[in-house]
C-alpha positions in Angstrom: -14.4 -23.2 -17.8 -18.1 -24.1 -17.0 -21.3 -25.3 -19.0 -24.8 -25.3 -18.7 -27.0 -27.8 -20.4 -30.4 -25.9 -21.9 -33.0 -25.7 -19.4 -31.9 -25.3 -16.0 -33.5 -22.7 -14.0 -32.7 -19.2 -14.0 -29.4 -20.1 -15.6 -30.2 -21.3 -19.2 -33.8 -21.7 -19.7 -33.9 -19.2 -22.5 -30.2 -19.4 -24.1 -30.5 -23.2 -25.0 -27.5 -24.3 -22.8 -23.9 -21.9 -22.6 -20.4 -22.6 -22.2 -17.4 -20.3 -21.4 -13.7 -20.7 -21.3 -11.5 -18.8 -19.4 -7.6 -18.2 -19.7 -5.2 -16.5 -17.0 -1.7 -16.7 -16.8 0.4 -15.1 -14.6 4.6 -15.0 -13.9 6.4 -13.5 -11.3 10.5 -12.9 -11.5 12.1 -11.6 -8.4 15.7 -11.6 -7.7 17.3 -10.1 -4.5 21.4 -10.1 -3.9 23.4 -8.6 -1.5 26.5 -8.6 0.0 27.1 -8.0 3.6 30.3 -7.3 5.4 31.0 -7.3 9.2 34.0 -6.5 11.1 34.8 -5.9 14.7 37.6 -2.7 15.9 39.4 -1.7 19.1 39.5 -5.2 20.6 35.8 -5.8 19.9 34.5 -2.5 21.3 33.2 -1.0 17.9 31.5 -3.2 15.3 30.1 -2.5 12.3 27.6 -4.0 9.7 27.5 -3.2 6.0 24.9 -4.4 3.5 25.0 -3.3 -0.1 22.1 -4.6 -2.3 20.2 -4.7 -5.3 16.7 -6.5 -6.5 14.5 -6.9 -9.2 10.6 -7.6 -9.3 8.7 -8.6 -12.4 5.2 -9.1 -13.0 3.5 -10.3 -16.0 -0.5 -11.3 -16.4 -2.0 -12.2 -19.7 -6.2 -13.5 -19.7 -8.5 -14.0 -22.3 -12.3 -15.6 -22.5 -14.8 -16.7 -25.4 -17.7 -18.7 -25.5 -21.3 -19.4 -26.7 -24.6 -20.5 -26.3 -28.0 -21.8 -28.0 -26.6 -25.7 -28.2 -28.7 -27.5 -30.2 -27.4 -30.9 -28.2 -25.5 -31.2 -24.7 -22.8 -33.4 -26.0 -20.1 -30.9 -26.8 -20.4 -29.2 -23.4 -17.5 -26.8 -23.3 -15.1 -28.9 -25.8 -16.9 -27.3 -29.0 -17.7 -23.5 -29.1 -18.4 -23.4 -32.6 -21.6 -25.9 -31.9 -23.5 -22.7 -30.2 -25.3 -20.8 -32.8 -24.8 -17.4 -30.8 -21.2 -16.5 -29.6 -20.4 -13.7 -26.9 -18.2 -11.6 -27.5 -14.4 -12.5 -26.6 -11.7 -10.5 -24.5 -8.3 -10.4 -23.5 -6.3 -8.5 -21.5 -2.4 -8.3 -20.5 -1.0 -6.2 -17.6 2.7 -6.1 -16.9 4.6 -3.9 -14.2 8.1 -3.9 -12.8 10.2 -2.5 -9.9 13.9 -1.8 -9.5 15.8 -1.0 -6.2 19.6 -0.6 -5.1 20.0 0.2 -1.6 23.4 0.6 1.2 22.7 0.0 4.8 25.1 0.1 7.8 25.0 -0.2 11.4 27.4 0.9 14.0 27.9 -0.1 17.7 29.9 1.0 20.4 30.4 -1.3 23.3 27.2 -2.3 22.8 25.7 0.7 24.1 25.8 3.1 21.4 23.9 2.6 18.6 24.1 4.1 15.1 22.4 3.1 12.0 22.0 4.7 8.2 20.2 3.3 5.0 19.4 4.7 1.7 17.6 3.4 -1.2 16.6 4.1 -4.8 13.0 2.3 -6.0 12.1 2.4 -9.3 9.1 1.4 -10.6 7.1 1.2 -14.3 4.1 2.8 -13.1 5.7 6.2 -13.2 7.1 8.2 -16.8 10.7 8.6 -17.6 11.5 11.8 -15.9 10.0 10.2 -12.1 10.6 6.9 -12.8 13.0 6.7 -10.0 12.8 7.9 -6.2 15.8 8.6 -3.0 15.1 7.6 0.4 17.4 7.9 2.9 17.2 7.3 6.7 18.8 7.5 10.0 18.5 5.5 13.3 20.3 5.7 16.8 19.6 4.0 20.2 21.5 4.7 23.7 21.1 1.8 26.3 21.4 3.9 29.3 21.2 0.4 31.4 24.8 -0.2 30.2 26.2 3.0 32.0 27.5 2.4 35.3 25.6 4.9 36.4 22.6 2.8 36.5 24.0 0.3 38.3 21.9 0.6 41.6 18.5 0.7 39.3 18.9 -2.3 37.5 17.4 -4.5 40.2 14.3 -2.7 39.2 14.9 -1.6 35.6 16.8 -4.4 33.8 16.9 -2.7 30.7 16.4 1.0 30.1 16.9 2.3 25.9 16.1 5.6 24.4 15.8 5.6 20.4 15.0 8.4 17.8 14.9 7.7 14.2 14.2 10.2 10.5 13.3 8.4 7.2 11.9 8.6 4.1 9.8 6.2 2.5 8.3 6.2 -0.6 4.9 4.9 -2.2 4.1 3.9 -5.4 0.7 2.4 -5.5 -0.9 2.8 -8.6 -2.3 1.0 -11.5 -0.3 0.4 -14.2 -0.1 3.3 -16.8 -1.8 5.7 -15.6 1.3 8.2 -16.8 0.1 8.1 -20.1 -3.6 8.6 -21.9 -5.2 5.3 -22.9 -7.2 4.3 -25.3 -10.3 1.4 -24.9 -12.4 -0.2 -27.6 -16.4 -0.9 -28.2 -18.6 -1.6 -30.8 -22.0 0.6 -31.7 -24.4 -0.2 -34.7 -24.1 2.5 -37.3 -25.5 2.3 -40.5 -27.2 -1.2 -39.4 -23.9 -2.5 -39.3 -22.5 -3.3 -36.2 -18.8 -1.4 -36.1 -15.6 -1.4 -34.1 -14.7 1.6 -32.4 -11.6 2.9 -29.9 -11.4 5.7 -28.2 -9.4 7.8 -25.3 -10.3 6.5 -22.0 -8.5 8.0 -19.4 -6.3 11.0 -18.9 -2.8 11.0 -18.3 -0.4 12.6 -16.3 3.0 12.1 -17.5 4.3 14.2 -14.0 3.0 11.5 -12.3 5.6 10.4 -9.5 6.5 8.9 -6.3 4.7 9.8 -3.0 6.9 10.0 -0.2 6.5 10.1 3.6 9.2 11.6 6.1 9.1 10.3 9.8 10.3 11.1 13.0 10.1 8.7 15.4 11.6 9.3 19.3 11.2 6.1 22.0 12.2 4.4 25.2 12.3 1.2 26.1 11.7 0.2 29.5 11.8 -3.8 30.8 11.4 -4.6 35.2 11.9 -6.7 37.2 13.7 -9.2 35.3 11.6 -8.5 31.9 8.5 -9.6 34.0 7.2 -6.1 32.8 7.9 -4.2 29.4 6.8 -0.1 28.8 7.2 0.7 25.0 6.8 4.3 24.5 6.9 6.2 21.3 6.0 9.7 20.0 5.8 10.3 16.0 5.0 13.0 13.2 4.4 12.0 9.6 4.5 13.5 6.6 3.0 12.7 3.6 3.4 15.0 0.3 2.9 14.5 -3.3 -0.1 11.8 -2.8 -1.2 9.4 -5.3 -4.8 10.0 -5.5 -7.4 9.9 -8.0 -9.0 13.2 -8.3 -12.6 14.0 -10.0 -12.2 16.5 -12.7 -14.5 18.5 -14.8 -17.2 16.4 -16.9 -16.3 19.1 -19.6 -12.7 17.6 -20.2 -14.4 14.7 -21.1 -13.3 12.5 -18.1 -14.3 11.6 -14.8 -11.1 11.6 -13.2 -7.1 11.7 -13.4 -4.1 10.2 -11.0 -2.4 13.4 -9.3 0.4 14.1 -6.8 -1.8 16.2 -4.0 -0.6 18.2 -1.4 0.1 17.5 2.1 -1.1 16.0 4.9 0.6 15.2 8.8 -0.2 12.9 11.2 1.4 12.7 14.9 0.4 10.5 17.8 1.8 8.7 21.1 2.0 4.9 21.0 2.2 3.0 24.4 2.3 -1.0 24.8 2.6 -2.1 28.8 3.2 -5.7 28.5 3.1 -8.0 31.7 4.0 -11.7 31.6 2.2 -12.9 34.8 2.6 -16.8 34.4 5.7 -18.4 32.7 6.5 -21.7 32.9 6.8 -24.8 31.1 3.3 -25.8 31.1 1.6 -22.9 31.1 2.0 -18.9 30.0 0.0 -15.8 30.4 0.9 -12.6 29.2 -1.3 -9.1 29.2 -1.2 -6.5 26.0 -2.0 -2.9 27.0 -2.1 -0.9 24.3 -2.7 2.6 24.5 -2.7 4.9 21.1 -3.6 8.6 19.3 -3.3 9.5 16.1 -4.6 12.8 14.4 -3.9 13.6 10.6 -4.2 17.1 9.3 -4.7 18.2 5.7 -1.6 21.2 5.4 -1.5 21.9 1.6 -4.2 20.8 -1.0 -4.2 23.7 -3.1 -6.7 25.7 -1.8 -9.5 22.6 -2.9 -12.3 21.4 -0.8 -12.4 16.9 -2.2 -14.7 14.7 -1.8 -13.6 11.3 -0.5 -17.3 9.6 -0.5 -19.4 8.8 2.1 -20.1 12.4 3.2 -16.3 12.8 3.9 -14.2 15.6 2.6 -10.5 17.0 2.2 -9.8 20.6 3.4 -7.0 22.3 4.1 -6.8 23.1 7.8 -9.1 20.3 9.5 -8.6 16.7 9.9 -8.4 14.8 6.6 -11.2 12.7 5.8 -14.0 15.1 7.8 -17.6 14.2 8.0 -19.3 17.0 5.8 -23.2 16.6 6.3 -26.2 18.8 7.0 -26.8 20.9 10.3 -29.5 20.3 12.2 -31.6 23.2 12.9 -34.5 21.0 14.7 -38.0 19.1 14.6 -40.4 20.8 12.8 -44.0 19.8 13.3 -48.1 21.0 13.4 -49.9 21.2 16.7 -52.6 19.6 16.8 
């Protein structure tokens, strides 16, 4: 809500005093259960974790606004609208979305060493039509701590903990707005006639084949901690994938829209991840520990049909060459008179 008495400066000195009132609500609904089981085998030298799930997320916003101005007296401020001789024009607005997932997960270990670990999910969410409402991601995880072997015996005064780990998934993305599946229509008002008239008309284009982007990983690392975890080397080497992405790509100005949502292509990205962390003072009054980081990433555009997109600021998409590549003008020279 505010008000503004007539007269103040560069506010209301020519609309004889305003007032607005605003309106949001907003609810949110999630519920997450689970049930877990745990069991140990072969005098404890197996165990095993199971986890079977489902949750629900609901979101709901509703606002709306109205006001007025040309007061003829500040007494009402914002408690009367119907005292300003001039009203603006009101709005409201409701936006509502809601997700959906069931998911298993289970991990195995053998004597502590061996490591084994599986998950798989189905998301659903409302921003997608009926026939991809719903996506399957599955993924896989295993770890071998080496240090446990016996054969590592005589290294562990130097390496106290040694573990290699490689892990596949698939994740999936589904960040839209809401109902941008199906066509929509927005309304305006035009004087026709000298009659000013309501009018509604298609706003945005659809795409009922609208569905979930997804993003395979493989992920291979070792875990290194010396001299009594004094120093730890994390090491890790990746490739992504990313198909079907959810972008919003320009169209022809002949169709009579600007743009549409789309499932486009492909792109990869790979890189090496290192972290060297030292803890050089640790005690109960005082700590000091180092972060090294050390990181590459490169992402290549595999598969966008052939098309050449602009992404804005004089970056493009092209097959072939890093996404998001500065596309500008060559310099040839200076160019001048002598004088």
């Amino acid at each position: 809500m505010k008000y503004a008495k007539a007269g103040l400066l560069d506010v209301s000195e020519n609309n004889g005093g305003y007032a607005d009132i605003y309106n949001y609500d907003i609810q949110k609904l999630t519920s997450e259960n689970y049930f877990t089981y745990s069991d140990e085998y072969f005098n404890g030298q197996f165990s095993s974790n199971f986890v079977l799930g489902a949750s629900w997320y609901y979101k709901r916003d509703e606002s709306s606004s109205s006001g007025s101005e040309q007061y003829f007296d500040d007494f009402f401020d914002y408690h009367n609208l119907s005292a300003g001789t001039t009203w603006h024009e009101p709005t409201s607005e409701m936006n509502q979305n809601t997700m959906n997932s069931y998911y298993f997960r289970m991990n195995h270990s053998f004597r502590d060493r061996y490591l084994l670990g599986a998950t798989f999910r189905v998301d659903g969410a409302s921003n997608f039509g009926m026939n991809n409402k719903y996506g399957y991601f599955p993924s896989v995880s295993a770890g071998w701590r080496i240090s446990e072997e016996s054969f590592f015996e005589s290294l562990l005064g130097v390496v106290n903990q040694a573990k290699l780990r490689t892990s596949y998934s698939l994740v999936g993305n589904a960040s839209i707005p809401n109902h941008r599946t199906i066509s929509q229509y927005s309304n305006g008002s035009t004087i026709f006639d000298n009659t000013l008239n309501s009018y509604v008309i298609l706003s945005n284009l659809g795409n009922k084949d609208l569905k979930w982007e997804s993003s395979s990983q493989f992920n291979i690392g070792l875990d290194l901690n010396f001299f009594n975890n004094r120093l730890e080397l994390i090491m890790d080497y990746y490739t992504k994938t990313t198909k079907d992405l959810l972008f919003e790509k320009q169209i022809p100005i002949t169709t009579g829209y600007a743009t549409t949502w789309t499932n486009l292509g492909k792109i990869r990205n790979n890189g090496f991840e290192t972290t060297l962390t030292t803890r050089n003072i640790h005690n109960r009054d005082f700590m000091w520990q180092t972060d090294l980081v050390y990181s590459t990433n490169k992402v290549k555009t595999i598969d966008i049909n052939d098309e050449t997109i602009d992404l804005g600021n004089d970056v493009i998409a092209r097959e072939g060459i890093d996404w998001a590549s500065y596309y500008v003008y060559k310099r040839l020279g200076t160019w001048g008179l002598m004088r």
